[in-house]
Kinemage of the C-alpha trace (Angstrom):
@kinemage 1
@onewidth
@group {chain A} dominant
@subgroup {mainchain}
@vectorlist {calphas} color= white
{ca unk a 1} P 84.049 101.366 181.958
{ca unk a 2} L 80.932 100.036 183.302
{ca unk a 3} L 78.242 97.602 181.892
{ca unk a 4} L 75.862 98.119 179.138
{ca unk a 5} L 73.233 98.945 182.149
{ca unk a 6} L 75.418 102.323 183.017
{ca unk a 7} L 76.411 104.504 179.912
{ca unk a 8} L 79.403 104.195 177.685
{ca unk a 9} L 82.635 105.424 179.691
{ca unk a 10} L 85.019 107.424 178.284
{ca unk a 11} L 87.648 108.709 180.546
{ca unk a 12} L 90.238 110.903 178.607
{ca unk a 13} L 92.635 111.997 181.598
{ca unk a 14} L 91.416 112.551 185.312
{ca unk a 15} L 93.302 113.546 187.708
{ca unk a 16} L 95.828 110.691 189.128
{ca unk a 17} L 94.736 106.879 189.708
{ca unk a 18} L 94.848 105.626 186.526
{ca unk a 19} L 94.251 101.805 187.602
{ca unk a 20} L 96.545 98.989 187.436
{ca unk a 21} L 97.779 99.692 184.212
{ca unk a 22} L 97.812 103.493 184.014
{ca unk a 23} L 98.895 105.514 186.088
{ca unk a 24} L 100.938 102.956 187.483
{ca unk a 25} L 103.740 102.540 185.209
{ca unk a 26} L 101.227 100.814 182.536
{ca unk a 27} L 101.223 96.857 182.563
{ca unk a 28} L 101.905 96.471 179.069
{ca unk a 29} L 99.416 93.872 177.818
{ca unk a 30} L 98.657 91.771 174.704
{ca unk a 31} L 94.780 91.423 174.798
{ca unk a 32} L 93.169 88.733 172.419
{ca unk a 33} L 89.587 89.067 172.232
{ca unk a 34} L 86.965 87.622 170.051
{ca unk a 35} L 83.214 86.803 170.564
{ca unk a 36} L 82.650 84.931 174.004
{ca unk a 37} L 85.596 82.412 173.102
{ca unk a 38} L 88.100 85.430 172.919
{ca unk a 39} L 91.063 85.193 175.988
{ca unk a 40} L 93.253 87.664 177.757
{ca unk a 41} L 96.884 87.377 176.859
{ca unk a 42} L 99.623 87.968 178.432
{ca unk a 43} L 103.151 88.401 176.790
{ca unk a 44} L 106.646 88.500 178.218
{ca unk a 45} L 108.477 91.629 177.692
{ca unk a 46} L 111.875 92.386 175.844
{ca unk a 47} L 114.692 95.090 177.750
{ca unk a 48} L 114.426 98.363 176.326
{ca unk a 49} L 117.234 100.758 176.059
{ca unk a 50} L 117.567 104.178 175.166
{ca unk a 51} L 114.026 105.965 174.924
{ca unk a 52} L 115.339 107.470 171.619
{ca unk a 53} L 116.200 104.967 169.931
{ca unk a 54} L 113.866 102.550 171.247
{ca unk a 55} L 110.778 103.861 168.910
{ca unk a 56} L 112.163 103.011 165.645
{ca unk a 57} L 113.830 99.678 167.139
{ca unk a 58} L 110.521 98.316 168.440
{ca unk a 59} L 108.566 99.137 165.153
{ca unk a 60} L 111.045 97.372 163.348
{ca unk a 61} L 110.996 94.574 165.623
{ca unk a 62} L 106.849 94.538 165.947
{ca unk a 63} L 107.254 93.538 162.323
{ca unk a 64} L 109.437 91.127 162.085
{ca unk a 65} L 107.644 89.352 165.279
{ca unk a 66} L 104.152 89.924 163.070
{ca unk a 67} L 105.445 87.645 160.834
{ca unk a 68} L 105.677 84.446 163.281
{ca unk a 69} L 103.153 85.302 165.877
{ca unk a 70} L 100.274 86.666 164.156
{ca unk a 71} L 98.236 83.735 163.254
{ca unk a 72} L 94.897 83.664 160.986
{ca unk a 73} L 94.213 81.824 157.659
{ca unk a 74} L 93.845 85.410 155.641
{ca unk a 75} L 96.513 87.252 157.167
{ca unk a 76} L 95.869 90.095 159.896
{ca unk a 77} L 95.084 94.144 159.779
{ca unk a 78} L 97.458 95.624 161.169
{ca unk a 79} L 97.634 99.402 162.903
{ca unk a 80} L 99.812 101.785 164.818
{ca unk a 81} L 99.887 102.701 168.525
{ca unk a 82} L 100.403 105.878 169.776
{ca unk a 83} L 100.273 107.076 173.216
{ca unk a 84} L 100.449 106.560 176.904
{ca unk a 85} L 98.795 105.722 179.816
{ca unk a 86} L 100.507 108.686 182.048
{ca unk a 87} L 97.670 111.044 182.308
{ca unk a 88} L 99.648 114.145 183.063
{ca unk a 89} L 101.012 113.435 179.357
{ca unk a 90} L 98.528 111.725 177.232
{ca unk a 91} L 96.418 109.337 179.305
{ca unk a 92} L 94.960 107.717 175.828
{ca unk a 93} L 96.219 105.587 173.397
{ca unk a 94} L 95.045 106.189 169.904
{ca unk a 95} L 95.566 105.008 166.180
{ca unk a 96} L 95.940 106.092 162.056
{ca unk a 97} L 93.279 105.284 159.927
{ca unk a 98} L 92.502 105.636 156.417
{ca unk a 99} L 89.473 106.610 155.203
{ca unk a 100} L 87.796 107.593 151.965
{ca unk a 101} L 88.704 108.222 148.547
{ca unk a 102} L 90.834 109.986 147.618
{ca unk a 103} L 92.230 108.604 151.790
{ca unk a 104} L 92.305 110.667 154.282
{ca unk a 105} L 94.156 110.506 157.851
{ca unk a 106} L 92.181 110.583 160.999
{ca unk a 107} L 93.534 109.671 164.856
{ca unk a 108} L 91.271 107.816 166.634
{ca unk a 109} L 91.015 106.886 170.359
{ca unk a 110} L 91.126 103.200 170.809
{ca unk a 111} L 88.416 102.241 172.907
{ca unk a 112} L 87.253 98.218 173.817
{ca unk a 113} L 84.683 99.725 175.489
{ca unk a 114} L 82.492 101.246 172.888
{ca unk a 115} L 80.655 99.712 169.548
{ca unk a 116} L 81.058 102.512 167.083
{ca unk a 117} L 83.965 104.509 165.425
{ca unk a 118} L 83.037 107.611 164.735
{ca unk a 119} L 85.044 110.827 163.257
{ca unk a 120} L 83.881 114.653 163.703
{ca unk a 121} L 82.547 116.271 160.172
{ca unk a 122} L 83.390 119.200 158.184
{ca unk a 123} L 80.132 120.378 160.073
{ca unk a 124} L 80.723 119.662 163.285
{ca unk a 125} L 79.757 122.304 166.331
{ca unk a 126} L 82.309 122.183 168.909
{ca unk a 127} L 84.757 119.216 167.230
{ca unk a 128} L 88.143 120.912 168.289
{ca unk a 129} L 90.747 122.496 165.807
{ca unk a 130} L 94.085 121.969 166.777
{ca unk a 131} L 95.725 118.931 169.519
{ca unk a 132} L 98.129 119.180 172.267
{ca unk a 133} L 99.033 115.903 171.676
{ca unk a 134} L 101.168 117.249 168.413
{ca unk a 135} L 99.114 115.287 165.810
{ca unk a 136} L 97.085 117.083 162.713
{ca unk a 137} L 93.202 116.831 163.136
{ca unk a 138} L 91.010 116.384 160.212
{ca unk a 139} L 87.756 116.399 159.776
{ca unk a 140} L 85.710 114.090 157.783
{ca unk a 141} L 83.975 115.726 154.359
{ca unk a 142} L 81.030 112.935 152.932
{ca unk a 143} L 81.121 115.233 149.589
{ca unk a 144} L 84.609 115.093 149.155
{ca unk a 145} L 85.018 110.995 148.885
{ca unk a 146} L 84.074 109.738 145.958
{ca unk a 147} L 83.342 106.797 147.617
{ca unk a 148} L 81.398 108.286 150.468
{ca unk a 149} L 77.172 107.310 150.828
{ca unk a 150} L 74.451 108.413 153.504
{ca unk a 151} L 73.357 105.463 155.373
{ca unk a 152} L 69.450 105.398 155.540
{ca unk a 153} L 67.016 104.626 158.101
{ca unk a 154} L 66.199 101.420 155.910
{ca unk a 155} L 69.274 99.888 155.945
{ca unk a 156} L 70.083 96.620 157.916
{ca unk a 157} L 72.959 97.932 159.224
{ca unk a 158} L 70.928 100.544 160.833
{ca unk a 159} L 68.340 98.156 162.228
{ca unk a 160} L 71.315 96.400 163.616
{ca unk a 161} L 72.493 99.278 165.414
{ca unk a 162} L 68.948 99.879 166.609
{ca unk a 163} L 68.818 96.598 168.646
{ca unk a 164} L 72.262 97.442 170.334
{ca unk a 165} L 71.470 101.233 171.040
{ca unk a 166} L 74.265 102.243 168.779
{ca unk a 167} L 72.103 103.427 166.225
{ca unk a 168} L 68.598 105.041 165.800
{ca unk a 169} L 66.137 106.966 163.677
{ca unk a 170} L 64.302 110.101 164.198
{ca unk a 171} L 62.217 109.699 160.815
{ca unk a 172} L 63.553 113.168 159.648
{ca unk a 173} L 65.192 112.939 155.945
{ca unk a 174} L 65.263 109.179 156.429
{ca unk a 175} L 68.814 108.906 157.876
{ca unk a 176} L 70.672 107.083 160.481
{ca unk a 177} L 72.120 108.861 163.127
{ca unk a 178} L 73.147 108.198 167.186
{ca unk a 179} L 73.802 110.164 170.156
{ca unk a 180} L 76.428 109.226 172.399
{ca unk a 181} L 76.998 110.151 176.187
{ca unk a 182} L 79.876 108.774 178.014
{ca unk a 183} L 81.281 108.642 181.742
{ca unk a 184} L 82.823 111.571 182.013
{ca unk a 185} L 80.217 114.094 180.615
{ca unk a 186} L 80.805 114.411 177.041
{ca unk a 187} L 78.994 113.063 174.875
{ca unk a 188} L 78.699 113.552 170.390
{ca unk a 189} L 75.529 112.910 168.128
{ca unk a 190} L 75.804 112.657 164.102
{ca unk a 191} L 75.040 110.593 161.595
{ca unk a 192} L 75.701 107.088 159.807
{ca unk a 193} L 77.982 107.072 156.247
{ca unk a 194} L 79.336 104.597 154.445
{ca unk a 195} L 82.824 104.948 152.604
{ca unk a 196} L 85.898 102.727 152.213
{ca unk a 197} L 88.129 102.140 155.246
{ca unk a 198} L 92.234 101.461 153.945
{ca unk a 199} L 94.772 99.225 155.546
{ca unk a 200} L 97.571 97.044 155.757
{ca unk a 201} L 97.186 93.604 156.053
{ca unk a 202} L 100.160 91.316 157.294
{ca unk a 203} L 100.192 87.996 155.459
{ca unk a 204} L 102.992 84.842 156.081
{ca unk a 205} L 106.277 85.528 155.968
{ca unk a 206} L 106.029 89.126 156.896
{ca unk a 207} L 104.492 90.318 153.226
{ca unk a 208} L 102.283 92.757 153.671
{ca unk a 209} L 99.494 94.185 151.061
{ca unk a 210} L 97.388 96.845 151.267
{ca unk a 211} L 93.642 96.648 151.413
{ca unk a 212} L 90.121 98.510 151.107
{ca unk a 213} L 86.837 97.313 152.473
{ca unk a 214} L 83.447 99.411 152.696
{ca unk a 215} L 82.319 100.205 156.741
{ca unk a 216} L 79.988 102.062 158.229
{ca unk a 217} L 80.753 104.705 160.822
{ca unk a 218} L 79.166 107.905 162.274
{ca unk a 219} L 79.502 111.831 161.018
{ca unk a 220} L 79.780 113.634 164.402
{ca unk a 221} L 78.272 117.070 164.038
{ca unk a 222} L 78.255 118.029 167.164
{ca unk a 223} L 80.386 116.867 170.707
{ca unk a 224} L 80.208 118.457 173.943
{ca unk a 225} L 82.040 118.498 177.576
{ca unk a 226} L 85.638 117.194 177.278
{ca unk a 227} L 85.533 116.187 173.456
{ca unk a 228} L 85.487 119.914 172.977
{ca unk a 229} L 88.715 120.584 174.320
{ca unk a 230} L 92.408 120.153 172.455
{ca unk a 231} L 94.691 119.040 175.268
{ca unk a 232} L 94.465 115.939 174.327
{ca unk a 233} L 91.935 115.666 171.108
{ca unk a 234} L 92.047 113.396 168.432
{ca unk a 235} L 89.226 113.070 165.549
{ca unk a 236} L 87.080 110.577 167.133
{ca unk a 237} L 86.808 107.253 168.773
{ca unk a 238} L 87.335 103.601 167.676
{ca unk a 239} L 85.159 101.090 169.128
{ca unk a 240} L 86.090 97.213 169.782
{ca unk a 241} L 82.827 96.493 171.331
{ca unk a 242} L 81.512 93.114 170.249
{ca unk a 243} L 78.012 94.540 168.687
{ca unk a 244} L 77.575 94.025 165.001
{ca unk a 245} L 78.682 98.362 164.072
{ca unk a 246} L 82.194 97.605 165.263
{ca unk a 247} L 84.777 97.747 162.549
{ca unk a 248} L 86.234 94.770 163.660
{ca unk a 249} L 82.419 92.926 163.206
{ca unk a 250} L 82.133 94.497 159.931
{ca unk a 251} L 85.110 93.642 158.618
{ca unk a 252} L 84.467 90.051 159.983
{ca unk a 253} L 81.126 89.505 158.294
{ca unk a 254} L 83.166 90.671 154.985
{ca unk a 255} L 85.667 88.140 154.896
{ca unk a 256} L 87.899 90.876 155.657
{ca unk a 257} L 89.471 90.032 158.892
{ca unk a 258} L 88.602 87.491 161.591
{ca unk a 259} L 86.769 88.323 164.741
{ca unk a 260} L 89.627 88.782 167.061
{ca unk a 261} L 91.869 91.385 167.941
{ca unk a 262} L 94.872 91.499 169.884
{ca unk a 263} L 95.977 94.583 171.535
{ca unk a 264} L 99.362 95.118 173.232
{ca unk a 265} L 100.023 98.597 175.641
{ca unk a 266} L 103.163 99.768 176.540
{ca unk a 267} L 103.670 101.893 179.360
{ca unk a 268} L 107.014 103.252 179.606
{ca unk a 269} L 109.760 104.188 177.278
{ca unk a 270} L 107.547 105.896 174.957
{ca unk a 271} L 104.479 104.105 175.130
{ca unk a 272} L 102.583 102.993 171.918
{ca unk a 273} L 101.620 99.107 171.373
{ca unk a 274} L 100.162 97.068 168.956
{ca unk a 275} L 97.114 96.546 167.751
{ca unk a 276} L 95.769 93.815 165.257
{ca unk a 277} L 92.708 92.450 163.714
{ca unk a 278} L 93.829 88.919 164.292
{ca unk a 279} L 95.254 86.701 167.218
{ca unk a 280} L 98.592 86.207 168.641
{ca unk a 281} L 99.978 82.550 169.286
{ca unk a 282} L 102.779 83.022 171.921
{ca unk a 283} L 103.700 79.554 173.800
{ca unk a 284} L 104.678 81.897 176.920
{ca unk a 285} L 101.573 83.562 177.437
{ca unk a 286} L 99.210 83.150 180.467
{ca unk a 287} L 95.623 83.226 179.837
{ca unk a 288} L 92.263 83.622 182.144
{ca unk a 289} L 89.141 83.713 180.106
{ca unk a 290} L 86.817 86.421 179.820
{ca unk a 291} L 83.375 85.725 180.721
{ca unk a 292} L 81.100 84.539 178.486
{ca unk a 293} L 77.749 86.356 177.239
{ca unk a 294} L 78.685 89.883 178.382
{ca unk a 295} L 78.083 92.821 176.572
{ca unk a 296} L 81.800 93.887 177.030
{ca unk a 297} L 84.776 92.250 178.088
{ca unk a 298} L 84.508 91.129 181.361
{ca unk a 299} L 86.973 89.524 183.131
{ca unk a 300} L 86.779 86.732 185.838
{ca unk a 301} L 88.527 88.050 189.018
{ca unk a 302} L 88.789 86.257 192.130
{ca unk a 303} L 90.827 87.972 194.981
{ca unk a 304} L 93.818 90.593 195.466
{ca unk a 305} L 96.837 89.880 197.555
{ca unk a 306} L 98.754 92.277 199.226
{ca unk a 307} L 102.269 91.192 200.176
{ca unk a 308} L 101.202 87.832 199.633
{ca unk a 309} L 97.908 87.617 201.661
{ca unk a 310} L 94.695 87.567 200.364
{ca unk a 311} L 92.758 90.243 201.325
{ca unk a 312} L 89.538 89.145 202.357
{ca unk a 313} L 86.805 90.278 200.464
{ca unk a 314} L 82.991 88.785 200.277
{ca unk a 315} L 83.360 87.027 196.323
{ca unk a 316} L 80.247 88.286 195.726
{ca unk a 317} L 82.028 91.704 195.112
{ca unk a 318} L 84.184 90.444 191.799
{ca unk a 319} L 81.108 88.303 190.744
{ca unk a 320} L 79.616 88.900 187.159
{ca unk a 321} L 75.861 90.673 186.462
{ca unk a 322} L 73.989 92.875 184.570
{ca unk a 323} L 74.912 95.637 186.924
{ca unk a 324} L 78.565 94.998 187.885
{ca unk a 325} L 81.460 93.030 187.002
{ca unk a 326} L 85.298 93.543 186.361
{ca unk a 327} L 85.434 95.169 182.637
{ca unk a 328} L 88.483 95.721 180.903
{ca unk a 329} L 88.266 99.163 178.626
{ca unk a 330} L 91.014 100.904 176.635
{ca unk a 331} L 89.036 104.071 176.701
{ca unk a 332} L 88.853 104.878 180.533
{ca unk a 333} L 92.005 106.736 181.951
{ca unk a 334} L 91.079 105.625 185.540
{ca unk a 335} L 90.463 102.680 186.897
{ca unk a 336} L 88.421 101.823 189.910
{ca unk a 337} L 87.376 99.288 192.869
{ca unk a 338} L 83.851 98.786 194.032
{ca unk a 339} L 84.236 100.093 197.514
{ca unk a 340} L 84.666 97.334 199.668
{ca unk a 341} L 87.656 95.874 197.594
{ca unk a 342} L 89.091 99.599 197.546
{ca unk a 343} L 88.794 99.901 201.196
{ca unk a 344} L 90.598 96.674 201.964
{ca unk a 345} L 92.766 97.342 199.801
{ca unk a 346} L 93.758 100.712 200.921
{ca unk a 347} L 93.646 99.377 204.733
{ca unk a 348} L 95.897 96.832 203.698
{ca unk a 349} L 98.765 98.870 202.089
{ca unk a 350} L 98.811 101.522 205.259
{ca unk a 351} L 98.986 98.615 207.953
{ca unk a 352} L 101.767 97.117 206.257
{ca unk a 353} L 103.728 100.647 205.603
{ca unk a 354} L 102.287 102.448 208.995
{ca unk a 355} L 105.654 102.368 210.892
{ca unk a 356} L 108.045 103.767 207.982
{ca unk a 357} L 105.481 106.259 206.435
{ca unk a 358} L 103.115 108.777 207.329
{ca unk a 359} L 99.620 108.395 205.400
{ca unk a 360} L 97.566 111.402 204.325
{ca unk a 361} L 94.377 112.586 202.266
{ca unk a 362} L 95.448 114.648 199.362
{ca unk a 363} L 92.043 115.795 197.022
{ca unk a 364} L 90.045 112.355 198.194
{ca unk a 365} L 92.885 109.917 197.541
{ca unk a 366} L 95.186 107.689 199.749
{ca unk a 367} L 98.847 109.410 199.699
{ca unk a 368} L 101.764 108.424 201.970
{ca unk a 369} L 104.636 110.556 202.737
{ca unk a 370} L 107.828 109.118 202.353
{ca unk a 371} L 111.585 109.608 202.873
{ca unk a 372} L 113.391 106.496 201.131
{ca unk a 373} L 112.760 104.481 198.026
{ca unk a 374} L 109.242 103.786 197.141
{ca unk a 375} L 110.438 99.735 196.334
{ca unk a 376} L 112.072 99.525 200.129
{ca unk a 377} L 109.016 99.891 202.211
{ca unk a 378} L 105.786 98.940 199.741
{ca unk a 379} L 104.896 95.409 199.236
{ca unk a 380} L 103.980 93.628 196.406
{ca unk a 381} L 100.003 93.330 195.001
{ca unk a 382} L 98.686 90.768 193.451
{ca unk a 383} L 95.188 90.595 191.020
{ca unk a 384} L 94.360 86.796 190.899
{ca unk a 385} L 91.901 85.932 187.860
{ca unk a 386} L 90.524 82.563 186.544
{ca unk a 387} L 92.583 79.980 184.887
{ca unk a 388} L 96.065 81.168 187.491
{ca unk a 389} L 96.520 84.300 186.001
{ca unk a 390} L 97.978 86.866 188.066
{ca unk a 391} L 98.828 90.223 187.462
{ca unk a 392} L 101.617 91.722 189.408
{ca unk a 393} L 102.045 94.747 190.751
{ca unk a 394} L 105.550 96.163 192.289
{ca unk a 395} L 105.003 99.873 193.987
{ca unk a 396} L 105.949 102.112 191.218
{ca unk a 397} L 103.007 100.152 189.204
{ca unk a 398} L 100.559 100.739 192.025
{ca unk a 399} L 101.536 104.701 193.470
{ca unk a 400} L 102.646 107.945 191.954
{ca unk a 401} L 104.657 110.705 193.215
{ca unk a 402} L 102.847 114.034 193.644
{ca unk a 403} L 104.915 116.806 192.899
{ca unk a 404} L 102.440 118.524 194.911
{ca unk a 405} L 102.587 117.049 198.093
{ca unk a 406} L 105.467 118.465 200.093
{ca unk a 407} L 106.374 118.127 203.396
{ca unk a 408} L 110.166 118.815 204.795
{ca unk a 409} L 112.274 115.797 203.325
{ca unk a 410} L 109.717 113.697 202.388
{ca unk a 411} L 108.170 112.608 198.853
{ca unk a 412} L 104.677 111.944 198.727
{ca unk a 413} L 103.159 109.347 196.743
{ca unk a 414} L 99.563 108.518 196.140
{ca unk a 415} L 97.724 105.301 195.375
{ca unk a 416} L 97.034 104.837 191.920
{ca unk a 417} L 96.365 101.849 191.315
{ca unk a 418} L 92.451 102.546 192.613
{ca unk a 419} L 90.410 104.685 192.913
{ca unk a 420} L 86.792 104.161 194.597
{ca unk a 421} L 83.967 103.693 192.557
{ca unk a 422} L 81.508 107.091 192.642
{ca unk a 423} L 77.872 106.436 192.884
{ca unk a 424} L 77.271 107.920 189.376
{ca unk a 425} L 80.117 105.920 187.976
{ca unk a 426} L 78.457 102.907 188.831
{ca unk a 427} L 78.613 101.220 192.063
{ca unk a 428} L 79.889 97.758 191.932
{ca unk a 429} L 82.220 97.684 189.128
{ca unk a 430} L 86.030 96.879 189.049
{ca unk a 431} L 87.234 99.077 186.447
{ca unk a 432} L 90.491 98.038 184.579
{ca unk a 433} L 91.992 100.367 182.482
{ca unk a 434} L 93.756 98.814 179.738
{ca unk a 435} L 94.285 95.259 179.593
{ca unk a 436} L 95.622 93.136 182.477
{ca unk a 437} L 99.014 91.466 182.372
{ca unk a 438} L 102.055 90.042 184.518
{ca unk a 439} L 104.455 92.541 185.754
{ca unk a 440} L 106.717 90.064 184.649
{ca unk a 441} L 105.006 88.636 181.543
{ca unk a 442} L 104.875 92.464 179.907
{ca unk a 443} L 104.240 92.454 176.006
{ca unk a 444} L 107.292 92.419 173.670
């Protein structure tokens, strides 16, 4: 993801790196964010056991931990995680909502780094039809809500999204609409509506009730480049961006929900998460603050260690400005280093491994060939934010094996845990996809 400056990123599942929480074995993390006061969180994790039975355990066990660490005077909106961060099987996590009247199901991507949720319509050129990630698609039908209303050029809302460049106004028929280009290509234009958005809402003691509220959210009639294909479609996106069109700012400004979310990734064993309108209150957590009066959620970071040594980097390259900064975004599948943090970082993994392993190119990216564990010969990294919050990274976090890359005995494993910034992704960003945790402080 890259700053308001550059245009909104969406990433659904590139080829390998997958940055230091995807495609390295995720860094499940707990994520608290609200306005400019909103902090990073970071959660110890539980043993898992058997990934069959480990679904219905943990669901059963997010609930029951709902009811003493979700904290907020109203109770908290609660909604389901699905997916992964291994890009060769989903490379997206996504979410249930209700919508409409009578309600309707829709799968959304979550995405922190994006304003708007937004579903494809009944008339929608190029929405796909079917998903390879097993899930039924819908597609959203204004006339068939009862509840369902055109939003108009003259409506605040609309002026809101105007100032933020979610929203604009074409002066034909009078109606709200927005076009939409992200990262990777695609991109989706449509139309504002109004209708009534269901949920669950967690209150003490583990009750839960189940509520409506009215939002506002776009019609897509039309999506292009990867959003057309069905590998891995769902029905639209759902933005956490801090503008006033987010759900979560909506729902905020009703009374609905307060203005903080916490959002929790696993990696392995299944994947899925958490994800809540509301905050969680964990006495173990670590926290580094995100920076204040940024358009997304930046995060402060101040140096990478390698096997214990700082690497040495100018500062200047992690600093925080219009045009670069380290961004946290749920809806990028890669992650990446502005290139003079990648290259010291790359130069600093091969001197330490040079005399046990034999470093290659494979497609652009840093490999190694290999002929003993990964853990044996690979040091440890270290991300070092504001506030003393590390995130640590053992090998299998940091490198993937490629099938692909043969050679005689050996295994041959990539770097994953960067990949360098491209000029038209936005030189000078650090790119983190997901959230940023401990190894060893993982969430639940």
């Amino acid at each position: 993801m890259v700053s308001r400056s550059f245009c909104k990123r969406r990433e659904m599942a590139a080829v390998f790196p997958a940055w230091i929480m995807v495609t390295i074995l995720v860094l499940e993390a707990s994520l608290v964010m609200g306005g400019f006061q909103a902090s990073l969180k970071l959660e110890r994790r539980i043993p898992l056991v058997s990934h069959e039975v480990e679904l219905g355990r943990l669901r059963e066990f997010d609930r029951l931990r709902h009811g003493r660490l979700l904290q907020s005077s109203g109770g908290v909106v609660d909604f389901p995680v699905r997916g992964t961060y291994d890009p060769f099987l989903v490379g997206l996590y996504y979410t249930k909502l209700q919508i409409g009247s009578p309600p309707k199901e829709y799968y959304v991507q979550i995405d922190t780094g994006s304003d708007v949720l937004w579903i494809g319509c009944n008339s929608c050129n190029g929405c796909p039809e079917s998903s390879g990630l097993q899930i039924e698609l819908n597609l959203y039908d204004p006339g068939s809500s009862s509840t369902s209303s055109l939003v108009s050029c003259s409506d605040q809302r609309c002026n809101a999204g105007v100032q933020s460049s979610d929203s604009g106004c074409s002066g034909q028929g009078n109606q709200c609409s927005y076009t939409f280009q992200y990262g990777d290509g695609s991109g989706t234009s449509g139309y504002y509506v109004a209708d009534l958005l269901h949920f669950s809402t967690i209150l003490e003691g583990s009750m839960s009730a189940n509520s409506t509220a009215p939002i506002m959210f776009g019609c897509s009639v039309l999506q292009t480049g990867d959003l057309t294909k069905s590998d891995r479609a769902v029905d639209g996106i759902f933005g956490f961006g801090q503008q006033s069109l987010s759900v979560i700012s909506q729902l905020s400004s009703q009374g609905m929900a307060p203005r903080v979310f916490s959002h929790c990734l696993r990696g392995k064993n299944g994947g899925g998460g958490i994800l809540v309108f509301g905050e969680i209150l964990e006495p173990n957590m670590v926290y580094t603050p995100l920076v204040p009066s940024q358009p997304h959620y930046n995060l402060d970071l101040r140096s990478i260690s390698v096997g214990g040594q700082v690497l040495s980097i100018d500062p200047s390259v992690f600093s925080t400005s219009s045009s670069q900064g380290t961004i946290v975004d749920s809806g990028t599948t890669l992650a990446y280093l502005a290139d003079e943090a990648y290259d010291a970082f790359v130069d600093a993994i091969t001197k330490t491994v040079s005399q046990t392993v034999r470093p290659v190119l494979s497609k652009g990216n840093q490999c190694y060939l290999i002929t003993s564990s990964v853990t044996d010969i690979f040091p440890q990294v270290s991300l070092n934010f504001a506030g003393g919050a590390s995130l640590i990274l053992n090998p299998p976090d940091y490198l993937v094996q490629q099938s692909s890359i043969v050679a005689l005995s050996f295994t041959g494993w990539c770097c994953s845990l960067v990949h360098r910034f491209s000029e038209n992704s936005g030189s000078g960003n650090n790119n983190f996809r997901r959230s940023c945790s401990e190894r060893q402080n993982h969430c639940l």
